[in-house]
N, C-alpha and C positions, 0 to 999 in steps of 0.2 A: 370469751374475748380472744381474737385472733393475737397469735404472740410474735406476726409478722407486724411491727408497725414502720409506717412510712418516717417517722423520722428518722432511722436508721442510713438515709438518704445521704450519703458526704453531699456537701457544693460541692458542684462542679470545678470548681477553682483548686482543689484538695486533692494533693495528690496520695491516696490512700496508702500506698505502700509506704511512703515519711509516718503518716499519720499513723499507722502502726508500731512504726520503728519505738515510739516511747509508751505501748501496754505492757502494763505491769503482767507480772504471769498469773494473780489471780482474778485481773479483770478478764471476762470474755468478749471476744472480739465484736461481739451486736452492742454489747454494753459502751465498751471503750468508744464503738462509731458513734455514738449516742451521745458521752460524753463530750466528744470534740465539739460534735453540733452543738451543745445547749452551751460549753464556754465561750464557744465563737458568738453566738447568742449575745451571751453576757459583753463580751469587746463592741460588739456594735452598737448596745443600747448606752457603753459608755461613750464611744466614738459621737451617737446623738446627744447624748447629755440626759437622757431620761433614766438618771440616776437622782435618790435619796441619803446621802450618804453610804451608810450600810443597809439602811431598809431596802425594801421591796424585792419582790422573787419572779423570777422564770423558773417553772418546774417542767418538767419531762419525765413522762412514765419507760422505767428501762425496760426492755423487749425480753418476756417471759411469759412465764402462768400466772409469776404472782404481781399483785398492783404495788409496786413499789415506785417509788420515784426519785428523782436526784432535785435536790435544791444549792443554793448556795451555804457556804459556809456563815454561819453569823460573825461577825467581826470584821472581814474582808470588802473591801472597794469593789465595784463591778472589775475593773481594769484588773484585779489580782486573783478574779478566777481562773482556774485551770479545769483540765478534763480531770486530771487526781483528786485534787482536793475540794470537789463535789459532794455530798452529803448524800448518800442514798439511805432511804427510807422508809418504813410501811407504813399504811394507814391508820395506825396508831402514831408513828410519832417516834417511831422505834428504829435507831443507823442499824441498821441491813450488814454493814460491812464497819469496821472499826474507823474513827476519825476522831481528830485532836479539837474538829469545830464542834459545837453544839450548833443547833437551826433555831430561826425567832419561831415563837411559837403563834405570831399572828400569822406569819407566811405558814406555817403549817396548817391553822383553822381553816386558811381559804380555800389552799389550793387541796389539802386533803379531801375536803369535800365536795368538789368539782371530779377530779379524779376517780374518787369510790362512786359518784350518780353519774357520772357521764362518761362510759366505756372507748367513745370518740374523741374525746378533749385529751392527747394525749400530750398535750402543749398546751401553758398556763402560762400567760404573761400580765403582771399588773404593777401599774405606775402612781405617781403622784406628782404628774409633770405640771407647769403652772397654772398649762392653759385646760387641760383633762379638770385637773382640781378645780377650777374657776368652774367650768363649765359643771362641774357637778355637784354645787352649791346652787346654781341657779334655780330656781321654782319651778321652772320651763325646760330644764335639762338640755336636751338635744335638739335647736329647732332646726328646720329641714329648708337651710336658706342657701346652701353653698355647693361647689359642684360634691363635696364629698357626701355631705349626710345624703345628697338624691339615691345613691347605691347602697347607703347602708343601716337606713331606719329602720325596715324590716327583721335587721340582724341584733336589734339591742334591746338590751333592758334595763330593769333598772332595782338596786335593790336598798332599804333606807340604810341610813345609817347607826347603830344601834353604838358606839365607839368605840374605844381598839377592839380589833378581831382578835378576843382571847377568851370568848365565851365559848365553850365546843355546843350551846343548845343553839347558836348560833346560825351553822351548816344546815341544820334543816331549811330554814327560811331561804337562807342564799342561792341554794341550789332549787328552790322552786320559785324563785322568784326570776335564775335565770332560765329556766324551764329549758329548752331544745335551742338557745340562742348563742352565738358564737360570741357577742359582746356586751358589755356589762357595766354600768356606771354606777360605781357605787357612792349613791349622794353623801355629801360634802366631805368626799374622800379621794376619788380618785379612779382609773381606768382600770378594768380587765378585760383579754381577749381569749378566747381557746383558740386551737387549731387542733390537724389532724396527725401536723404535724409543727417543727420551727419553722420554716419558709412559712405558712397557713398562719399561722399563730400570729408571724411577724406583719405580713401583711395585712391581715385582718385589725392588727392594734395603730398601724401606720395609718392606716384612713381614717382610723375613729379618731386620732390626735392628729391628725391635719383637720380633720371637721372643727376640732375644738380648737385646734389653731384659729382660722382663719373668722369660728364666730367671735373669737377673744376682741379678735381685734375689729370685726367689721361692726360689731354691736357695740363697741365703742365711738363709734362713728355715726350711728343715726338708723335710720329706719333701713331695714333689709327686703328685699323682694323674696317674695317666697319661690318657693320651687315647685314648674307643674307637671300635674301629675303623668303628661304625658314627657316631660325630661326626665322624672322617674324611672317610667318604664326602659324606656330608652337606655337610661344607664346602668340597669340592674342587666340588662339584658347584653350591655356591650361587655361589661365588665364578668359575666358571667363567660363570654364567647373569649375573653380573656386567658382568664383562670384555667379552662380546656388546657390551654396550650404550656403548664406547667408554668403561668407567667410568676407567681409564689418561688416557686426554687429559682428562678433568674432573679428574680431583686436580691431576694436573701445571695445568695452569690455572689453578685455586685459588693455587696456590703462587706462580703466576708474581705475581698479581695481589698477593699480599702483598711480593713485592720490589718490585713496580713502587711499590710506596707506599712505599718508603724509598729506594730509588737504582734510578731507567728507563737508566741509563746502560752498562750492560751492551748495548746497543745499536748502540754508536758503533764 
């Protein structure tokens, strides 16, 4: 496993030599970049509101040999992460480096085993937003009616729901039910997305819960036109010629730059 990974990437918007100025002397500098990313992360999924109070995790594997990863602290608001008081961790379950937090051990079942089977997912993000959750109790899961599912039905799966994620026999199923897929619903629970990195992660989770936005509300409404398979192609294909152009780190950027105007402190 390469121990160069892309999210190590500041936004654009981040002026890296500030963003330095508060590592600790035992954090190293790939780590610390890594850190900022995944709490700016965390500011912006609160800025959306696709927070559960204290539940749910964005993970990030830190840039090394060994597969360790940072999660959130258990107890803490998304809005009260930091790049410190991050939680790093092994594939066991084990803080890496000393903290006052303990981690949920359902955020650990999941994202633990996504991470140790899929050497590219080095960004885990998963929700229990209204309309993700709604749409992931439905029988029919994902239908393919809207401009977003046309890009991204190829990219999903699906895995049942067995109830809280605290079985560790668990992770086998999960991880072969998402097999080589970047997005994941898990019925009558709630969204997951990998990436390659936070921007990748971000964006890939932002289409899947606009898809599940918009059937919330149009399948409340009456009969839907489905989507053909030549606007499919179409969209896989623009949206691929897209992504080329690094358009993943310009949204995540975007966003970042809108936390930064209400609270930079996710920083420290």
């Amino acid at each position: 496993m390469s121990t160069v990974l892309k999210s190590n990437v500041m936004p654009l918007s981040l002026d890296e030599s500030k963003v330095l100025e508060h590592r600790p002397d035992h954090i190293g500098v790939e780590e610390w970049r890594a850190r900022v990313v995944l709490a700016a992360a965390y500011r912006v999924f609160d800025h959306l509101g696709w927070i559960e109070l204290i539940y749910n995790h964005i993970t990030l594997r830190v840039p090394g040999p060994d597969t360790h990863f940072l999660i959130n602290p258990y107890g803490l608001m998304y809005s009260e992460v930091t790049a410190s008081n991050l939680v790093k961790i092994d594939l066991a379950g084990n803080k890496v480096l000393p903290s006052e937090f303990d981690v949920n051990p359902a955020g650990y079942t999941i994202h633990s085993a996504i991470h140790e089977a899929r050497p590219d997912a080095h960004c885990i993000m998963h929700t229990h937003t209204t309309s993700g959750s709604a749409v992931s109790c439905m029988q029919g899961g994902l239908v393919n009616d809207n401009f977003y599912t046309s890009s991204i039905m190829d990219m999903l799966a699906y895995h049942d729901f067995e109830g809280i994620t605290q079985d560790l026999s668990e992770k086998d199923r999960l991880v072969e039910h998402l097999g080589d897929k970047d997005l994941l619903i898990l019925r009558n629970h709630g969204l997951l997305a990998c990436g390659s990195d936070v921007p990748t992660a971000f964006l890939n989770l932002w289409r899947l819960q606009r898809a599940c936005d918009i059937q919330y509300a149009s399948h409340s409404m009456g009969k839907t036109i489905p989507v053909t398979s030549a606007a499919v192609a179409q969209s896989k294909q623009a949206v691929a010629n897209n992504d080329k152009d690094d358009n993943a780190r310009l949204v995540f950027d975007a966003m970042v730059r809108l936390v930064d105007k209400k609270d930079a402190g996710y920083r420290t």
